[in-house]
C-alpha positions as CSV (number, residue, x, y, z in Angstrom):
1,X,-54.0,-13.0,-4.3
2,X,-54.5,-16.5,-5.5
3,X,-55.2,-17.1,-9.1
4,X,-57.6,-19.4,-10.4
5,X,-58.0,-20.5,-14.0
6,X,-61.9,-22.1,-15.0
7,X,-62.0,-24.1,-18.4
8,X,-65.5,-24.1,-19.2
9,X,-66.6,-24.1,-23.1
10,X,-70.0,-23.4,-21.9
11,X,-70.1,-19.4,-21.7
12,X,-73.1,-19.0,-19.4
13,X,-72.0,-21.8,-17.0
14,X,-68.3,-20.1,-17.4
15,X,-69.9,-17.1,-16.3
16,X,-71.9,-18.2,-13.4
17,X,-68.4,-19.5,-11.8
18,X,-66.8,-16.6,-12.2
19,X,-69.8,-14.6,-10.5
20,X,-70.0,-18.0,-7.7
21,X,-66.3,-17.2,-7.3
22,X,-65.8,-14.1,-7.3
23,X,-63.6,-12.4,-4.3
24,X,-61.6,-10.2,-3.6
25,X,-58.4,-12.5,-2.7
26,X,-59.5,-14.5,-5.9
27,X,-58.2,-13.1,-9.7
28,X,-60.5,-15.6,-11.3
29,X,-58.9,-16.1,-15.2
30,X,-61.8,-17.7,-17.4
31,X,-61.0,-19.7,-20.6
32,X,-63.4,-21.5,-22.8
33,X,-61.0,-24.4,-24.6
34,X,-57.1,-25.6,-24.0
35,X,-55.6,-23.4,-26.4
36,X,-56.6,-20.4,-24.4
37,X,-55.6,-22.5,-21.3
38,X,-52.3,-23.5,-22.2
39,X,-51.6,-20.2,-23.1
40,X,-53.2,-18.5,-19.5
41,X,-51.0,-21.5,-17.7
42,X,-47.7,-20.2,-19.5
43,X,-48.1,-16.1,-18.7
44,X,-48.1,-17.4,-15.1
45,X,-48.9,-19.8,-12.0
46,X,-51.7,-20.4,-11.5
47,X,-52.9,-21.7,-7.8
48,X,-56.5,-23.5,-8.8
49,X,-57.7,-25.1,-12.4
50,X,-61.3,-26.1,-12.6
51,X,-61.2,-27.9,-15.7
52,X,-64.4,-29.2,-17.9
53,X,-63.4,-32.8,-20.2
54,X,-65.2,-31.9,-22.8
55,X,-63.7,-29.0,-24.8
56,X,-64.1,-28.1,-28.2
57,X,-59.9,-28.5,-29.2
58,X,-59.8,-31.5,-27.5
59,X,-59.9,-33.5,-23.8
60,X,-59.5,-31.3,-20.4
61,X,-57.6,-34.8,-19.9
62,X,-54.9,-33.7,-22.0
63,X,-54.4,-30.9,-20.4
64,X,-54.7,-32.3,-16.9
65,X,-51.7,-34.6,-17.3
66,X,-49.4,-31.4,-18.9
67,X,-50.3,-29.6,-15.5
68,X,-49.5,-32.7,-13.2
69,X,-46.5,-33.7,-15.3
70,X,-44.7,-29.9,-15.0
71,X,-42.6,-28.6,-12.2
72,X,-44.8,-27.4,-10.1
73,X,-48.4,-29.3,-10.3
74,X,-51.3,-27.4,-9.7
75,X,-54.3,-28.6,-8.0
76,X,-56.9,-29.5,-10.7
77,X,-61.0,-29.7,-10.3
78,X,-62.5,-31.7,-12.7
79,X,-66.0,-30.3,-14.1
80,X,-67.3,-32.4,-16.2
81,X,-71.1,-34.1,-17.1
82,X,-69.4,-37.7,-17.4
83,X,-70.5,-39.0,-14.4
84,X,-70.0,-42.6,-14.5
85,X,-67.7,-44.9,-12.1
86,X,-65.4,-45.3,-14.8
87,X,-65.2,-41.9,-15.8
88,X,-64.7,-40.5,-12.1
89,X,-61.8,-43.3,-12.0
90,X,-60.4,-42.1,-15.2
91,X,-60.3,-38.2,-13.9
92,X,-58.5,-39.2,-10.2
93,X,-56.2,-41.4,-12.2
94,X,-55.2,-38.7,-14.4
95,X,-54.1,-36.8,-11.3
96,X,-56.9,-34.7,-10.8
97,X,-57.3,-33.8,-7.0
98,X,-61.2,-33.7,-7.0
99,X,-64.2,-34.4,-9.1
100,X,-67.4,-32.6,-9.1
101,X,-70.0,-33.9,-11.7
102,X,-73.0,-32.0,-13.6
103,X,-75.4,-30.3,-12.5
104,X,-74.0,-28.8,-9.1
105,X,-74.5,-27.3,-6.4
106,X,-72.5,-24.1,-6.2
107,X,-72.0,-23.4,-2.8
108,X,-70.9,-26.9,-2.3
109,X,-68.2,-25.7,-5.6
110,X,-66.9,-22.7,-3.4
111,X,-66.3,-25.1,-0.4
112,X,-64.0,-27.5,-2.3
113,X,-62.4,-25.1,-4.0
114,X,-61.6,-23.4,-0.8
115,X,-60.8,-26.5,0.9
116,X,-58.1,-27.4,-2.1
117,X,-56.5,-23.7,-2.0
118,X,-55.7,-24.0,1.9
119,X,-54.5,-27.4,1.0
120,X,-52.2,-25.7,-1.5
121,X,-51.6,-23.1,1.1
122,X,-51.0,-25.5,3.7
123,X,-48.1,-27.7,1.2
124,X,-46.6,-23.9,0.0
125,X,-46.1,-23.1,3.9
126,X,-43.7,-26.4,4.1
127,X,-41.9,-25.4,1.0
128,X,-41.4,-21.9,1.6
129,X,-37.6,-22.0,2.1
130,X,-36.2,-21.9,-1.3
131,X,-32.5,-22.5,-2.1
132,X,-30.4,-22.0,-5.5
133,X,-26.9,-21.8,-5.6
134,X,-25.9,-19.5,-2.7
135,X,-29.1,-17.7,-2.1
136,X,-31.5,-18.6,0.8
137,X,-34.8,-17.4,0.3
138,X,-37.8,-17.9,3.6
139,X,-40.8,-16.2,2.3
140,X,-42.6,-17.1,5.6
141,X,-40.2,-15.6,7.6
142,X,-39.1,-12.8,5.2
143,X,-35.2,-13.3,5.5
144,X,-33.4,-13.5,2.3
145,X,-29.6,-14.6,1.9
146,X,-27.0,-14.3,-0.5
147,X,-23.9,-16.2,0.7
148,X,-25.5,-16.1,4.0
149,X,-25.2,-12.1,4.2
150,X,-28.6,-11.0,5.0
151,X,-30.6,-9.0,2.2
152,X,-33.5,-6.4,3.4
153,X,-36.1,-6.5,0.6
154,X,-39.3,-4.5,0.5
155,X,-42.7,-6.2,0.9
156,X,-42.9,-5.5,-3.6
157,X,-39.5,-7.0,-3.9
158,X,-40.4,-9.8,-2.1
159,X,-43.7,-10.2,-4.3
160,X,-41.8,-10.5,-7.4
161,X,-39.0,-12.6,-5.9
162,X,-41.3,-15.3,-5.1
163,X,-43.0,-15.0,-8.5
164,X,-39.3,-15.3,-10.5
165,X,-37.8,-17.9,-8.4
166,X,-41.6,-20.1,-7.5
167,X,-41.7,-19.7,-12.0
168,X,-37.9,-20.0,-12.6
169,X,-37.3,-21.3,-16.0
170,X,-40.4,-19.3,-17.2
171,X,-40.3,-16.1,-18.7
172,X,-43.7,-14.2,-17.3
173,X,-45.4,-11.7,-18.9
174,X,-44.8,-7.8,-17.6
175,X,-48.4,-7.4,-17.7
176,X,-49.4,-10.6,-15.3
177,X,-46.4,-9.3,-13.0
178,X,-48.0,-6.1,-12.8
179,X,-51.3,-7.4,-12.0
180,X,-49.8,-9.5,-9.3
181,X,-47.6,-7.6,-7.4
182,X,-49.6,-4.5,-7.7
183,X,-53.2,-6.8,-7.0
184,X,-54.8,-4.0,-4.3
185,X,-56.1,-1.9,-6.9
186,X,-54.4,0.8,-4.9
187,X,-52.7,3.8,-7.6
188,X,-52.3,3.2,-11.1
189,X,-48.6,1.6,-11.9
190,X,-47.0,1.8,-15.1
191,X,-44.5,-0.6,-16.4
192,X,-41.6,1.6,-15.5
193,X,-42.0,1.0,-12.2
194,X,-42.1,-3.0,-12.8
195,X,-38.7,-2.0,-14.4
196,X,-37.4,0.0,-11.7
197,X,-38.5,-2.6,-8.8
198,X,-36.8,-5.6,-11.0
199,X,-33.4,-3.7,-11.2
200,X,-33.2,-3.2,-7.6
201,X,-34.2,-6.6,-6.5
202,X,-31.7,-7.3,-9.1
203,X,-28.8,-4.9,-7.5
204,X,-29.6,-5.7,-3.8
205,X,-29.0,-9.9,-4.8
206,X,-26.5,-9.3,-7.1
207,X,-28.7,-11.2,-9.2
208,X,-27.6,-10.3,-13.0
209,X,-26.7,-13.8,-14.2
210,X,-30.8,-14.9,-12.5
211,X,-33.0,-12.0,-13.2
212,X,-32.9,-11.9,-17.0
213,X,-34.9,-9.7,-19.1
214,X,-36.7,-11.0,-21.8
215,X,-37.3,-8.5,-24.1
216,X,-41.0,-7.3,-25.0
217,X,-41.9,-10.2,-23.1
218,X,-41.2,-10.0,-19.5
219,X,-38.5,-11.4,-17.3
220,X,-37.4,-14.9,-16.1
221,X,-35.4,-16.7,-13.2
222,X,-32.6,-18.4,-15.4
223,X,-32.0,-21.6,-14.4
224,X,-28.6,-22.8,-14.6
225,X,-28.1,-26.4,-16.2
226,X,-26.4,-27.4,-12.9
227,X,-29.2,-26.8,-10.9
């Protein structure tokens, strides 16, 4: 399920995107200034922003550079009713990766932001073999390695895997791991299983000194100052 974050101050507007949006591959996370952003952006990865400039705390700018200047930069949308030449100029030179200016059209909306999450689909494909230390992990082709001995992992295992090691560094929030490992709405799943399915992903990589648990938090991919 890909995660997309709206910044939009304007509640009905906010509202309509979510509605434009809404599907059932999207989680669509609305926020109406940058506190509420920044804070949305540190529970977890986020695969989409669509991001309004003008915010009551402040410039969607600000916030636009944070997101290209971090580890992993996510694609940004710019929303915004400054719709001069210099403006537009301003936005792409801040990093953002399109620009769609007030009023809009929303089915032209859903297009781009479709067209930017297979373009973020399409870059995660080419980076999908991740190495630390002596693990090899190929989330395409679902074969995991520690010191080149193989490692079967179960289709959850491998969901949370990819969410540690894509976020490592960044302690995420039990309840946002929950919501996306577990995102087919299937049977109701406590946090004791999250707990259960962490230790043996933990067991079967002999992962203790990685998979840390932070507690009444979550749990975080340590990364080593060598690394």
């Amino acid at each position: 399920m890909k995660r997309v974050i709206i910044v939009e101050d304007d509640r009905n507007l906010n509202q309509g995107l979510c509605l434009a949006l809404e599907d059932q591959e999207l989680q669509i996370v609305p926020c109406s200034d940058l506190k509420s952003a920044r804070k949305q952006l540190a529970d977890g990865a986020a695969d989409l922003v669509l991001l309004d400039i003008n915010l009551p705390d402040g410039s969607g700018l600000e916030l636009l550079r944070e997101i290209k200047t971090g580890e992993e930069p996510t694609p940004v949308i710019l929303l915004t009713a400054n719709d001069t030449e210099m403006d537009v100029v301003m936005g792409l030179e801040h990093g953002a990766d399109d620009y769609i200016t007030k009023p809009f059209s929303l089915a032209i909306l859903r297009a781009r932001v479709n067209a930017q999450l297979r373009r973020e689909l399409a870059r995660v494909s080419k980076t999908s073999v991740i190495e630390i230390d002596d693990y090899r992990f190929n989330f395409e082709h679902m074969a995991f390695y520690h010191a080149n001995i193989p490692v079967e992992l179960s289709k959850t295992e491998q969901k949370l895997l990819r969410l540690l090691v894509e976020n490592r560094g960044t302690t995420l929030n039990r309840a946002v791991l929950l919501d996306r490992i577990w995102s087919d709405g299937a049977d109701y799943v406590d946090e004791n299983t999250l707990s259960v399915t962490v230790k043996r992903l933990r067991d079967k990589l002999n992962a203790a000194r990685y998979i840390k648990t932070v507690y009444g938090l979550g749990y975080v991919w340590v990364v080593k100052q060598d690394e």
